[in-house]
C-alpha positions in Angstrom: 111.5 112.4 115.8 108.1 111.4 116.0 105.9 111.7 112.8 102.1 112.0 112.5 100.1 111.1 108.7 98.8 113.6 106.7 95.5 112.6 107.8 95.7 113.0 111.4 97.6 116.1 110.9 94.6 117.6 109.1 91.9 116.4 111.6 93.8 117.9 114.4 93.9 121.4 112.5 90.4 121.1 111.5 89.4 120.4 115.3 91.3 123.5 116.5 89.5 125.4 114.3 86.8 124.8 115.6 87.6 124.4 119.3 89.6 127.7 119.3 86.9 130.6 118.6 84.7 128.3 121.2 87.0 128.9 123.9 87.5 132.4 123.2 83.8 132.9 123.2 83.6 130.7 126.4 86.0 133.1 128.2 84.3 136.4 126.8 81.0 134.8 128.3 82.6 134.4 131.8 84.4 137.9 132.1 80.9 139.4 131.1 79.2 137.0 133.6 81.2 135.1 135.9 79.8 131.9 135.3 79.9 129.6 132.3 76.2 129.2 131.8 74.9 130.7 128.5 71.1 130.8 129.7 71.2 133.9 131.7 68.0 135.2 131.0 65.8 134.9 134.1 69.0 136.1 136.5 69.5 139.2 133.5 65.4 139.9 134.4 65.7 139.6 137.9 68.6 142.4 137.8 66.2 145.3 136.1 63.2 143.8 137.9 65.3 144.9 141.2 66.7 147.9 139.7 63.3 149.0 138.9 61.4 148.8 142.1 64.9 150.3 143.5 64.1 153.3 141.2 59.9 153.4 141.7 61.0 153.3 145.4 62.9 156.0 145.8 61.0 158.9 143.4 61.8 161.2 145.6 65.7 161.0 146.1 66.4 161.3 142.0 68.3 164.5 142.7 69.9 163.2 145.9 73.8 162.9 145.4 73.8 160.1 147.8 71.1 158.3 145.8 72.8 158.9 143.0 75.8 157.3 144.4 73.9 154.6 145.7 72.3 153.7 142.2 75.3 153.8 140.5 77.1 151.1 142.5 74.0 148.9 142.1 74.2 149.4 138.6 78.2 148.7 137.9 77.0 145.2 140.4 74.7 144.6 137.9 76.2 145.4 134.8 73.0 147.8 133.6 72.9 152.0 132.7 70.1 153.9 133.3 68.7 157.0 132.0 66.4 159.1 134.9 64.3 161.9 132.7 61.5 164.1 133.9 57.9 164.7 132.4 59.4 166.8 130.2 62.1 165.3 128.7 64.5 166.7 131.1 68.1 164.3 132.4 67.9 163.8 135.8 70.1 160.9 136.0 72.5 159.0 133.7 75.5 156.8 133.8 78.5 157.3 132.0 78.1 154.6 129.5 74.6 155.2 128.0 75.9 156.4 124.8 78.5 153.4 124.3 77.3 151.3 121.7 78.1 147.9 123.3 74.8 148.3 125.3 71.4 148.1 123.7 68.2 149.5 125.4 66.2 146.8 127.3 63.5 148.6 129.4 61.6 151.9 128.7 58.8 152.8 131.0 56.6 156.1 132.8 56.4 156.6 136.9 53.0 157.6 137.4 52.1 159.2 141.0 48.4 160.1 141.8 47.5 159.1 137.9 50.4 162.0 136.9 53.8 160.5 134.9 56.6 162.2 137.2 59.7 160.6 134.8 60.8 158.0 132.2 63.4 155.2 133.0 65.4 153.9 130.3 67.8 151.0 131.2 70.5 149.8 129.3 72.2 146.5 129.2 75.6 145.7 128.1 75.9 143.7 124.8 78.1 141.2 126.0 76.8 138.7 122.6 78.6 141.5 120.7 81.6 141.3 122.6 81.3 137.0 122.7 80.9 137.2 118.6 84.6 139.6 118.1 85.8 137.0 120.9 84.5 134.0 118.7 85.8 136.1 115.7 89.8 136.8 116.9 89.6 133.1 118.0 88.4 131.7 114.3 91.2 134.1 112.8 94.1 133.0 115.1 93.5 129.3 114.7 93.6 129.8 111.0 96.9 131.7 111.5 98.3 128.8 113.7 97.2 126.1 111.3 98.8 128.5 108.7 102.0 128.6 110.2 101.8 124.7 111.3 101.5 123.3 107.4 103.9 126.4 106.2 106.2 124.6 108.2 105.9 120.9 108.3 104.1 120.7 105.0 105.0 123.2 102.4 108.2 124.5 103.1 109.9 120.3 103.5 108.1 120.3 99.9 109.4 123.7 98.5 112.8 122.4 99.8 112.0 118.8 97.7 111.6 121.4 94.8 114.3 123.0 95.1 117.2 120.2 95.6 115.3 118.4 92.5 116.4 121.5 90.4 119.7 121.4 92.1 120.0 117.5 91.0 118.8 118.1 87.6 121.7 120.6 87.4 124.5 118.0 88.6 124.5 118.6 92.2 124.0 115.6 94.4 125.3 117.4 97.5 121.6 117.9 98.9 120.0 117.5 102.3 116.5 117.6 103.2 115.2 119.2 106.7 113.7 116.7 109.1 109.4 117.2 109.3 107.2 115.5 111.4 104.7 114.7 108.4 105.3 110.5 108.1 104.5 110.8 104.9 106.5 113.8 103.5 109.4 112.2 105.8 109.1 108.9 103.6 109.2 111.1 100.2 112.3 112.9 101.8 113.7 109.0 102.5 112.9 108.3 99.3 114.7 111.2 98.1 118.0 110.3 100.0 117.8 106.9 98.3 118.1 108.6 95.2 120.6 111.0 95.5 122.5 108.2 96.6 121.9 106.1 93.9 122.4 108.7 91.4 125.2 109.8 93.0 126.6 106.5 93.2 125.8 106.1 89.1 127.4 109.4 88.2 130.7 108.1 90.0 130.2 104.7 88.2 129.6 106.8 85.1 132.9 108.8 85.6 134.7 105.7 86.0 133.3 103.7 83.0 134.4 107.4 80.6 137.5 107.2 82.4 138.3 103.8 81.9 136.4 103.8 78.0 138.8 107.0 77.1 142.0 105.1 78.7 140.9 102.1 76.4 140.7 104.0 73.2 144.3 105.2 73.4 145.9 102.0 74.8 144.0 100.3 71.7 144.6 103.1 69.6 148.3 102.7 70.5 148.1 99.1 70.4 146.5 98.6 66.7 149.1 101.1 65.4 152.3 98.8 66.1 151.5 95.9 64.1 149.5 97.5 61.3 152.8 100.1 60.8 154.9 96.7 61.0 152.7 95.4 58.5 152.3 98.4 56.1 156.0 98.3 56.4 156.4 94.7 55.1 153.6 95.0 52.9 155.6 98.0 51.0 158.6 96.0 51.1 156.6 93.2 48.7 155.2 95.8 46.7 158.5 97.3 45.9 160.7 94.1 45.3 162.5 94.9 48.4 162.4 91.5 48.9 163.8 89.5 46.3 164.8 86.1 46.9 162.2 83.3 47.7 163.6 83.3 51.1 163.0 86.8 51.5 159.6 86.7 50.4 158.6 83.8 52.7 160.0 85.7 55.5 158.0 89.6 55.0 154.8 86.8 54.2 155.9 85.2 57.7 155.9 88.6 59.2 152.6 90.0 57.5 151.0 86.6 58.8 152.3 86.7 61.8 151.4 90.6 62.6 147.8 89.8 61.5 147.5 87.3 63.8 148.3 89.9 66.4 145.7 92.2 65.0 143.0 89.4 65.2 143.8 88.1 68.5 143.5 92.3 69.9 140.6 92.9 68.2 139.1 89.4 69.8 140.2 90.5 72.9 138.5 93.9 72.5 135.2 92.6 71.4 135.1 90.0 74.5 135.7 92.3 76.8 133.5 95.0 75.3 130.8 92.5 75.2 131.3 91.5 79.2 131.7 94.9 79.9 128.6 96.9 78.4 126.8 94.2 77.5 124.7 91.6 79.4 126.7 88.5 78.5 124.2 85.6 78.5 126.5 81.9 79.4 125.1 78.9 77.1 124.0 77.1 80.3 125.2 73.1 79.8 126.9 70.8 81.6 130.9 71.1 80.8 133.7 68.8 81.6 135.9 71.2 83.1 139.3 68.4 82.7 138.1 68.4 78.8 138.4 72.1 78.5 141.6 72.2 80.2 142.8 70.0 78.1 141.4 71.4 74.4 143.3 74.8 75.7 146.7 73.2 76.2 146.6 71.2 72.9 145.6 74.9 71.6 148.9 76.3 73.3 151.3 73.5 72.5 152.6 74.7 69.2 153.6 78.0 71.3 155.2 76.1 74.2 157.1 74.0 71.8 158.5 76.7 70.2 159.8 77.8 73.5 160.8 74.6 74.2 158.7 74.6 77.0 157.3 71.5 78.3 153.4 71.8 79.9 153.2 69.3 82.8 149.6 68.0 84.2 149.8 67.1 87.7 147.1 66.5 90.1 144.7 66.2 87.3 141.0 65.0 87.6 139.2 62.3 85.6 136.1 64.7 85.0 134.9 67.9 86.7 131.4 68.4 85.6 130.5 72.2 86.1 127.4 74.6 84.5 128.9 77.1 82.0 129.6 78.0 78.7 132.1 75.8 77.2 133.5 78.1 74.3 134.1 81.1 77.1 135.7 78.7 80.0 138.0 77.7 77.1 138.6 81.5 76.0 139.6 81.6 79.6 142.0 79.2 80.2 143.5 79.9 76.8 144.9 83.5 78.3 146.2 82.1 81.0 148.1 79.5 79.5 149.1 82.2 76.6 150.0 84.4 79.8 152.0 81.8 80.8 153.7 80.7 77.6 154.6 84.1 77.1 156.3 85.0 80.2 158.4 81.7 80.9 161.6 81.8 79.4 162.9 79.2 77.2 163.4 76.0 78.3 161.1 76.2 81.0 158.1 74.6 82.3 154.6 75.0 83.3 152.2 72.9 85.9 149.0 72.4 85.7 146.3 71.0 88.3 142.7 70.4 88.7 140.9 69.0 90.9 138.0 68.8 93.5 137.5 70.2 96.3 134.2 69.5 98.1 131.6 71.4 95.9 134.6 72.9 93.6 136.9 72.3 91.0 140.4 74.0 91.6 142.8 74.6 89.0 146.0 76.0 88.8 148.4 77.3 86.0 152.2 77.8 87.5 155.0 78.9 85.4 159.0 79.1 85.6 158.9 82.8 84.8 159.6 85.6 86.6 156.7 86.2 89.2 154.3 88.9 90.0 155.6 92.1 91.9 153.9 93.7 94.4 152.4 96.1 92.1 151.5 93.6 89.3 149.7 91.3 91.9 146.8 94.4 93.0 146.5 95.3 89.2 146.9 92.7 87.1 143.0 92.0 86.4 142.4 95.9 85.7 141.7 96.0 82.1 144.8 97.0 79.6 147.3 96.7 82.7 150.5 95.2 81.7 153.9 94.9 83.9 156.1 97.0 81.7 157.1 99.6 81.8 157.0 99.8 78.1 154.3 99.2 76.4 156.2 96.9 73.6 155.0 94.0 72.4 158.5 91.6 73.1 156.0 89.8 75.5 152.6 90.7 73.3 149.2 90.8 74.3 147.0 94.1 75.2 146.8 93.8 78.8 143.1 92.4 78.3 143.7 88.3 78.4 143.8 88.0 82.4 140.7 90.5 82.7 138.3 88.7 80.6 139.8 85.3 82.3 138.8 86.9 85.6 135.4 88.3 84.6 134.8 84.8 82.9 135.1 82.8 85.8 133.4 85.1 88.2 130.3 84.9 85.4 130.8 81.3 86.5 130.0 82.2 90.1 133.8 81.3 90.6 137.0 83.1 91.0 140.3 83.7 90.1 143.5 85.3 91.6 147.2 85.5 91.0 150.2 84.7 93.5 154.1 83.7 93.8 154.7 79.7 94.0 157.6 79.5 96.8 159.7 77.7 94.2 159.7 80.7 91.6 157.4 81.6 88.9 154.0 83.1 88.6 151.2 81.1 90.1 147.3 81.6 89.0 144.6 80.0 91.0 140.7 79.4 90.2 137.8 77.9 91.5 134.8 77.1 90.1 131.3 75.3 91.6 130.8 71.6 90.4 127.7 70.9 88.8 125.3 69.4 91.7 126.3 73.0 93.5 125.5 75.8 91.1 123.0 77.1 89.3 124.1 79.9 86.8 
């Protein structure tokens, strides 16, 4: 559709305006005069100067029918009326239109014979100015109505609809559509306007989501701070009562209590890292980070676990350095769940592989474990947040469901990535990338 400013748009109205009542007077002028010439003067005088020698002529035929007949015809040629009287004041001869008040008196005179006045002429003319003026007058009025009826419809009524979807936003409905105009500018507001419905629209679905997803979290952590803190009320009681008697006793409900506070630290770490990268603008400590060096702080961090497992952690394929840009404490935060996600899913006796190393402008690394694998199911949902395999949500394997989704969001704050697969051998396999150093700013 093609669109016109504001500007133009108002200089054309103002231009018919004017031009309108112009060509309405224009044709007026020509049906009362046949011609388009507004100076009509000297052929208006030569008309009564004929029409009165026609009627000083002919004195004596004023009461003739045929004269009568005669005059008339030259009078309706000339557009003129004409009033015959006598000496005394008596009609002789008048047209039909003498008492119409489009026509003004023009001429008044006496026809003398022999020194004697014998009548009066009175001719009329028509006021055609009168008639040009209400022609001039309908055209001023119905330009007015057409420019009207113009800006009604390209001008106020796209900005009466604006008004109207705005309320309908403000009152949670984004289903809106504007009607086309050809007004550029009121068409780029109505653009405009798309853009934000879509946005907002677009936020309010975000903003579902994120109340959907903040809601899930409080009951899965409602659900998971209650398990060990009952365990641990339980034990606690057990002290507190003598249940446990022996030394050996007592060393195991201290074991217990120790060991079900660790838990609660480790979820409510989890839950404070991934609130934080969540709702939060996280802002990375921005150095230069051996990547091998963190890799290897996290499996010196997971060893005691393994060992107790009795499973071995095997470096193959491993890199002398792997400089990248990062923050060192949360690329270690990283790798540490995915090792623990490991540790805690291989059975005993089993083993896990790691490898790192680069890749034209990355550094790969892989974690593969001896455990069971990923379904299907497990593979497209792992990285959601609080997701776990089970069908239970007990904690024989531990953790909240939160360790791979912070891993994932860590490294893709790295301008990296992460994703999880099936080794053909067995076992889970988890595969990263990150940029070196030379190849990423952050």
């Amino acid at each position: 559709m093609k669109t016109i400013r504001i500007r133009k748009f108002t200089l054309l109205s103002l231009v018919f305006i004017f031009l309108l009542p112009w060509l309405f007077l224009l044709a007026a002028h020509y049906v009362e005069t046949r011609t388009f010439h507004f100076d009509t003067t000297n052929a208006q005088q030569d008309d009564i100067d004929e029409t009165i020698h026609l009627i000083e002529a002919n004195t004596e035929r004023w009461t003739e029918s045929d004269w009568q007949s005669q005059l008339r015809s030259h009078l309706q040629n000339k557009k003129l009326d004409v009033s015959i009287l006598s000496e005394y004041g008596k009609e002789i001869f008048q047209t039909e239109s003498v008492r119409d008040r489009t026509f003004i008196q023009t001429e008044q005179f006496s026809i003398l014979q022999n020194g004697n006045v014998i009548g009066k002429v009175i001719i009329y003319q028509s006021n055609s100015r009168m008639v040009q003026m209400i022609a001039a007058f309908i055209g001023l009025v119905l330009a007015f109505v057409i420019v009207g009826l113009g800006m009604r419809r390209f001008i106020l009524k796209p900005l009466e609809e604006m008004s109207h979807r705005a309320r309908k936003i403000a009152e949670g409905d984004f289903n809106v559509h504007l009607p086309a105009t050809r007004i550029k500018e009121i068409a780029e507001v109505s653009d405009g306007f798309h853009v934000m419905v879509a946005g907002l629209t677009e936020s309010s679905q975000k903003q579902e989501e994120l109340e959907k997803e903040r809601r899930y979290l409080i009951t899965a952590v409602a659900h998971d701070l209650r398990t060990p803190l009952f365990a641990l009320r339980g034990y606690l009681d057990g002290l507190e009562q003598g249940i446990a008697q022996s030394p050996e006793q007592i060393s195991k409900y201290v074991a217990v209590c120790k060991e079900k506070s660790a838990q609660l630290d480790r979820l409510v770490e989890d839950l404070f890292t991934f609130t934080k990268m969540e709702y939060i603008e996280l802002q990375l400590n921005e150095n230069t980070v051996d990547f091998v060096q963190v890799l290897k702080q996290s499996i010196n961090s997971l060893s005691p676990q393994a060992k107790q497992k009795n499973i071995s952690i095997v470096e193959s394929n491993v890199a002398n350095e792997c400089l990248v840009i990062g923050d060192a404490y949360l690329l270690e935060r990283a790798i540490n769940n995915l090792l623990d996600n490991a540790v805690r899913h291989t059975s005993v006796n089993g083993k896990i592989i790691i490898e790192c190393y680069k890749e034209s402008n990355k550094v790969i690394f892989s974690i593969q474990d001896t455990g069971k694998g990923f379904t299907s199911e497990e593979q497209r949902h792992v990285f959601d947040p609080l997701y776990r395999g089970e069908e239970s949500r007990s904690r024989s394997t531990g953790g909240a469901g939160l360790g791979l989704t912070i891993s994932h969001r860590i490294v893709r704050k790295h301008r990296g990535d992460l994703e999880v697969g099936n080794h053909s051998e067995g076992g889970a396999r988890v595969t990263g990338w990150i940029p070196l150093a030379n190849n990423s700013s952050i």
